[in-house]
C-alpha positions as CSV (number, residue, x, y, z in Angstrom):
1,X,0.0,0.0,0.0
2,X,1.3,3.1,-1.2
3,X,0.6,6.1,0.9
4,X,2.2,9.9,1.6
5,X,3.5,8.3,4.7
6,X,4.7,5.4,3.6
7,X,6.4,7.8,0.9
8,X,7.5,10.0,3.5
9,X,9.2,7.7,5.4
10,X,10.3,5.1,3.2
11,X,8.5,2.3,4.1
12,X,6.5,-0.6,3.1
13,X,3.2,-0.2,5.1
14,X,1.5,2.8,6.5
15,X,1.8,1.4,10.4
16,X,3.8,3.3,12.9
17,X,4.7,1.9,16.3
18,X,4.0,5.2,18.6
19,X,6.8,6.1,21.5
20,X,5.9,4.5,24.5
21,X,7.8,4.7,27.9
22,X,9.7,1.3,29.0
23,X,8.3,0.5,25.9
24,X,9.7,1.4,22.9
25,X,13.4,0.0,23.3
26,X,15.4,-1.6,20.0
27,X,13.9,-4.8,19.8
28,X,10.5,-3.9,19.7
29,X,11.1,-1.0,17.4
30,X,13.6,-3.1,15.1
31,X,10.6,-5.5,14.8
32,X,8.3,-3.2,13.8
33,X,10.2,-1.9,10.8
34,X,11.6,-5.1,9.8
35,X,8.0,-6.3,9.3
36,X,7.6,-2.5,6.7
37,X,6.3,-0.7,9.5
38,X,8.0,2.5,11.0
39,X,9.3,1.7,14.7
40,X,10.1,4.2,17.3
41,X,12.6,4.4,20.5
42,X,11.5,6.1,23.5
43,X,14.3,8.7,23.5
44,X,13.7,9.9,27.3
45,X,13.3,6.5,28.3
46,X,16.8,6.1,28.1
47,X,18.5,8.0,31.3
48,X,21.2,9.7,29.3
49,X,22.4,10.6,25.8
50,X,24.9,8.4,25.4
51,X,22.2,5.8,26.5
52,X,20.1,6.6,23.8
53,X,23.3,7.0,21.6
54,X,23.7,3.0,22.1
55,X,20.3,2.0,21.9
56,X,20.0,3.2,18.6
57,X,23.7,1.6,17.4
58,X,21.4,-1.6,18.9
59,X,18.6,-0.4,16.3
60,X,20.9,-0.4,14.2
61,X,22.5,-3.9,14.7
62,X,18.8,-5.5,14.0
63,X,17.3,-3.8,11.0
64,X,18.2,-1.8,8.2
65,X,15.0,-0.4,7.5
66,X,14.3,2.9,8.4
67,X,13.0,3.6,12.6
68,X,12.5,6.9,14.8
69,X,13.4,7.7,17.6
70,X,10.9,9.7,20.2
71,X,11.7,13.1,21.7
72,X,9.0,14.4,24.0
73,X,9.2,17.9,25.6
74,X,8.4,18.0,28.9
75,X,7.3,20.7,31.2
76,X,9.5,20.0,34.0
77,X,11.9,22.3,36.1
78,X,14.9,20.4,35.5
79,X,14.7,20.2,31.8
80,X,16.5,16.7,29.9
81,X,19.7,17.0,28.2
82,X,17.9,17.8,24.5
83,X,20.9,19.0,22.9
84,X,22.7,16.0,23.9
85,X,19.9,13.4,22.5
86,X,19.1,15.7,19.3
87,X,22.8,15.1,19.0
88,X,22.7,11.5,19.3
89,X,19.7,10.9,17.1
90,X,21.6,12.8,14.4
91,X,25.0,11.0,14.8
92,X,23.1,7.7,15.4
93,X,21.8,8.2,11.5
94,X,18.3,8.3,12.8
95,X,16.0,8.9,9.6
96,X,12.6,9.9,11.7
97,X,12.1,12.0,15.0
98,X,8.3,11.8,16.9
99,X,8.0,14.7,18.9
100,X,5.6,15.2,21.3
101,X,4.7,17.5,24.4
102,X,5.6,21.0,24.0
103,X,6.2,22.4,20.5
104,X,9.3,21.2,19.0
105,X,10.6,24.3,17.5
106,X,13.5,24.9,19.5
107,X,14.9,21.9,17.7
108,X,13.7,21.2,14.0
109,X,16.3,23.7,12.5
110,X,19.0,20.6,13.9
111,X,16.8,17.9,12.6
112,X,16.4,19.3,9.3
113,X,19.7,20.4,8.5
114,X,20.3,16.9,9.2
115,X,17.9,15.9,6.9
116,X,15.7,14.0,9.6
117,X,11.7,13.7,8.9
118,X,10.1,15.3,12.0
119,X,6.1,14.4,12.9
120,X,4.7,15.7,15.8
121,X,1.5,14.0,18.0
122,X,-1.2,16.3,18.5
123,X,-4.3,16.2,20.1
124,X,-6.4,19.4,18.3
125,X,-6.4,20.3,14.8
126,X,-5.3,24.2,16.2
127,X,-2.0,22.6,17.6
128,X,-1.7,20.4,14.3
129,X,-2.0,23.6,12.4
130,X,1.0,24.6,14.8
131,X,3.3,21.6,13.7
132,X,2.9,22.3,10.3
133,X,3.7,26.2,10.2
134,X,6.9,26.0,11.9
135,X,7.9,23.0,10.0
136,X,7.0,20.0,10.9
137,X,6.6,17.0,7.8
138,X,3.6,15.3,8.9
139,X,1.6,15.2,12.3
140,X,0.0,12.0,14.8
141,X,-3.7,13.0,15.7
142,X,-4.1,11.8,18.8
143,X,-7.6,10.9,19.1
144,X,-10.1,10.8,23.2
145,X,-9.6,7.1,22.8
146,X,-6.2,7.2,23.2
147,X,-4.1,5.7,26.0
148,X,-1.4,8.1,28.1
149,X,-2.2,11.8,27.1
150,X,-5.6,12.8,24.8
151,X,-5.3,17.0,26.1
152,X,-8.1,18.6,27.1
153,X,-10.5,18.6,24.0
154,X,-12.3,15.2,24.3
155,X,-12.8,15.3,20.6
156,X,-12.9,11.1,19.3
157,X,-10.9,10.1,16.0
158,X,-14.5,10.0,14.0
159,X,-15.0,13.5,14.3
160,X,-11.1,14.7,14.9
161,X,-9.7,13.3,11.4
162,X,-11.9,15.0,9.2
163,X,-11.3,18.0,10.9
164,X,-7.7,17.6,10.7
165,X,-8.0,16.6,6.7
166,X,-10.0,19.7,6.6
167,X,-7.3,22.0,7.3
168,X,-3.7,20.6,6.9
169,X,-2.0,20.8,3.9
170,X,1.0,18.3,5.4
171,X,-0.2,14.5,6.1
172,X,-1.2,12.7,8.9
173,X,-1.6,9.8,10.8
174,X,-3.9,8.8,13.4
175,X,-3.6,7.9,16.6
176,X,-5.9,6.7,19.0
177,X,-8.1,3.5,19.0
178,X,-6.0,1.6,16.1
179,X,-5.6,-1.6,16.4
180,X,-6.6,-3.8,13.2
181,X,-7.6,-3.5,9.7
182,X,-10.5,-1.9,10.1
183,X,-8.8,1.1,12.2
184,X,-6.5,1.8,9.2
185,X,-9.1,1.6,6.4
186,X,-11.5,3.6,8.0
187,X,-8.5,6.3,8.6
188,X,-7.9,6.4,5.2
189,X,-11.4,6.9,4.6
190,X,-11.6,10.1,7.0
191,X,-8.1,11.3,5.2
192,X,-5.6,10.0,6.9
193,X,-2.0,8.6,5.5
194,X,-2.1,5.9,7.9
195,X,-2.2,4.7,11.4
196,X,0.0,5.5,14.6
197,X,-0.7,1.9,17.2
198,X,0.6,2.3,20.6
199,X,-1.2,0.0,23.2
200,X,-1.9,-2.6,20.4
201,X,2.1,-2.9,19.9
202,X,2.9,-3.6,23.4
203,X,0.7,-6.6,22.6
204,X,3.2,-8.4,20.6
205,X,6.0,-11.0,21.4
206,X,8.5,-8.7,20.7
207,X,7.4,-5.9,23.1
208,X,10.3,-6.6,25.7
209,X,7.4,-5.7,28.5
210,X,6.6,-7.9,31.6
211,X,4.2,-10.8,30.3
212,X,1.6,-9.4,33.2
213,X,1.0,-6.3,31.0
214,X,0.3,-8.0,27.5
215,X,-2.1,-10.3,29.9
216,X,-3.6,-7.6,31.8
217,X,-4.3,-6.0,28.5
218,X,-5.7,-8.7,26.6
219,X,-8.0,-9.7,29.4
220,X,-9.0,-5.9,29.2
221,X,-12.6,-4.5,27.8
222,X,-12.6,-1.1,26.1
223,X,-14.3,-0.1,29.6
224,X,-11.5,-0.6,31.9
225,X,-9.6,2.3,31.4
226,X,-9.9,5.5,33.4
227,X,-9.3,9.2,33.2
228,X,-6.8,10.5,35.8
229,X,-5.5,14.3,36.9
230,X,-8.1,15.8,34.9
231,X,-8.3,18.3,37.9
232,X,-4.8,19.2,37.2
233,X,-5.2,19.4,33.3
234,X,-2.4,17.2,32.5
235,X,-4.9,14.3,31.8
236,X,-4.0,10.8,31.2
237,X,-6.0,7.4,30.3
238,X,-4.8,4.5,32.2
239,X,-6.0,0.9,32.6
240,X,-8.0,0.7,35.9
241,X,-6.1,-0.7,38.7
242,X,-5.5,-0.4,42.7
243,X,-3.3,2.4,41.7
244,X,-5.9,4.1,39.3
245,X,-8.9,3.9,42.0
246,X,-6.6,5.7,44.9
247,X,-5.5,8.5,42.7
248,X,-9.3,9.2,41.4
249,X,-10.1,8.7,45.6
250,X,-7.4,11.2,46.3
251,X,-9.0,13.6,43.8
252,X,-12.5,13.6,44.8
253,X,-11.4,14.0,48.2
254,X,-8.9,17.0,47.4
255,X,-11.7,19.0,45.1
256,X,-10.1,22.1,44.4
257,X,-7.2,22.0,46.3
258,X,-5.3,18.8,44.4
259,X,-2.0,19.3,44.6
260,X,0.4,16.9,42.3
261,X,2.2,16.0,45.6
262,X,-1.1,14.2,46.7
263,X,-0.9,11.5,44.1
264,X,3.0,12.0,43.0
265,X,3.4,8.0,44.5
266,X,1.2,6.4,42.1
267,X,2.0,8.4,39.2
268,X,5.8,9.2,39.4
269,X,8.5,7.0,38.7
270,X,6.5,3.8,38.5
271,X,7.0,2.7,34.9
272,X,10.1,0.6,35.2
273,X,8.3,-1.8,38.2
274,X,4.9,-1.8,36.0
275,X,6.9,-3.0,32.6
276,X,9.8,-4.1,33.9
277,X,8.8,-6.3,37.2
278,X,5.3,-6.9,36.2
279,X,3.8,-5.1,39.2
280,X,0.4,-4.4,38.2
281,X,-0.9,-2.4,41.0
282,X,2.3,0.1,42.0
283,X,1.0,2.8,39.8
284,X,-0.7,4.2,37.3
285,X,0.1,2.9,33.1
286,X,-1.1,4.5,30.1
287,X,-3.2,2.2,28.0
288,X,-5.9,3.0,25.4
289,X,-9.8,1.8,25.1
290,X,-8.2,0.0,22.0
291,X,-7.6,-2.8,24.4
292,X,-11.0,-4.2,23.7
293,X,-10.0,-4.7,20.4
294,X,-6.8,-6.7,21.8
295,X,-7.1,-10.4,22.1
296,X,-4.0,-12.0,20.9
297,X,-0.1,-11.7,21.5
298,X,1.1,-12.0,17.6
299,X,4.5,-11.2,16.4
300,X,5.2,-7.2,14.9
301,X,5.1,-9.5,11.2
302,X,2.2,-11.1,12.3
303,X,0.3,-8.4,13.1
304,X,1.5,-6.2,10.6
305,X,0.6,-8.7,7.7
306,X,-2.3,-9.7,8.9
307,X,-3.7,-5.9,8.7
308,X,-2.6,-5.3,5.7
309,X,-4.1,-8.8,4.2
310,X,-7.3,-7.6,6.1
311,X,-6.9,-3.8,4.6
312,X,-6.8,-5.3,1.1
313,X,-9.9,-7.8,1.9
314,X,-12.0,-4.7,3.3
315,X,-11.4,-2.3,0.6
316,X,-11.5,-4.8,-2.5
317,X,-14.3,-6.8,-1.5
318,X,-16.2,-5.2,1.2
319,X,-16.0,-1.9,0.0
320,X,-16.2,-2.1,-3.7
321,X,-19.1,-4.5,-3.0
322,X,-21.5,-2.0,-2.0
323,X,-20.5,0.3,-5.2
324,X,-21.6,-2.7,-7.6
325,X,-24.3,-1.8,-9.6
């Protein structure tokens, strides 16, 4: 399937494997592009530069297809090291950068000159509108469904893509709620390039994620995940857990007067025991509604192929079908 992504980035299929904390190392994202998607590392996942520097030489080791690497701009007093992993994305011959969080300006004028592809996840046509004035190739619109971060809008993908196909001029993905053929087709249908998968990737064998988490999601319906710190604006979608139900206690009780302090335990720092050890119940973990769409643990190739297979099915049969005289 030929798309402007797929043209974009140089790659077979129109499936990109989204950044994902303690998530998105080299193995799953090697995976993901050797089976002619576009995978992604986590760049602040790893502590340092030079730690991202030699995850990517990993990357490097295990496919030479083309994979990005994640930057994410946070709003935090003590800021990352971003000149340090911009520089080791461009040394590390990185071909795609996903930015997300705060806008990426500060940074495109290194990726370009280095002749990096730069998309940019979104949650609002107004900040997709953002991405591509100062610059950016192609945007992720990050759909309500979506697991970790949706903003503040609440706007679903059925009503969010046409927007954003309405107004940009650059092309997009979405994001949010993909999971299987029918997600992709019905993307393209609503004017997107192709699909951004998050939750539905750490679903695969490959994922190098605690086997608790691809069971916890699989057993999942697309009613177990909650909305957290939505009295803080910084909202995020998590699956529900022990963790989840103490942090939406702790803000009915606080009202008002939340403070981050009052649920910093279950939201800070836990990532590496959730994905790492398997605990289930530490903290709070991003994870989409998709996962009611999630019942197996395929391979990336697997998956990949069987989408694709499906995608072709859908649009040649189904579709054409109903235009038959």
């Amino acid at each position: 399937m030929k798309t402007a992504i797929t043209e974009l980035f140089n790659i077979e299929h129109p499936i990109i494997q989204g950044g994902m904390h303690y998530v998105g190392f080299a193995e799953l994202a090697a995976a993901v592009s050797n089976a002619g998607g576009l995978g992604t590392i986590t760049g602040l996942t790893q502590k340092t530069p030079a730690d991202l520097a030699n995850e990517i030489a990993k990357c490097n080791d295990m496919t030479d297809k083309p994979f990005a690497v994640n930057l994410t701009f946070l709003p935090t007093v003590a800021s990352p090291d971003y000149p340090g992993y911009v520089k080791a994305i461009i040394e590390g011959g990185v071909k795609v950068v996903e930015t997300a969080g705060r806008n990426p300006v500060q940074v495109l004028p290194y990726l370009k000159d280095a002749g990096i592809k730069v998309i940019h996840k979104c949650t609002s046509v107004r900040h997709s509108l953002k991405a591509q004035e100062i610059g950016c190739d192609a945007v992720s619109v990050d759909g309500f469904e979506c697991g970790g971060h949706p903003g503040e809008d609440d706007i679903p993908n059925m009503i969010l893509l046409p927007r954003a196909a309405d107004e940009l001029e650059i092309p997009f993905v979405s994001s949010g709620g993909q999971a299987d053929a029918r997600s992709l087709v019905a993307s393209l249908a609503m004017g997107a390039e192709g699909m951004n998968m998050g939750t539905r990737f750490m679903c695969t064998k490959e994922a190098p994620i605690h086997q608790n988490v691809k069971d916890a999601i699989v057993a999942a319906s697309e009613l177990d995940t909650r909305l957290v710190m939505r009295p803080l604006r910084n909202t995020e979608r998590v699956l529900n857990n022990k963790a989840t139900k103490r942090v939406l206690a702790m803000e009915k009780e606080k009202g008002a007067d939340l403070q981050f302090d009052d649920i910093l335990p279950d939201v800070a720092g836990v990532y590496p025991k959730v994905m790492m050890d398997g605990d289930m119940d530490i903290g709070v973990w991003s994870c989409g509604m998709v996962a009611g769409l999630i019942n197996d643990v395929p391979t990336c190739k697997e998956l990949i192929d069987r989408i694709m297979s499906e995608a072709d099915e859908l649009i040649a049969q189904r579709l054409k079908g109903m235009n038959a005289a």
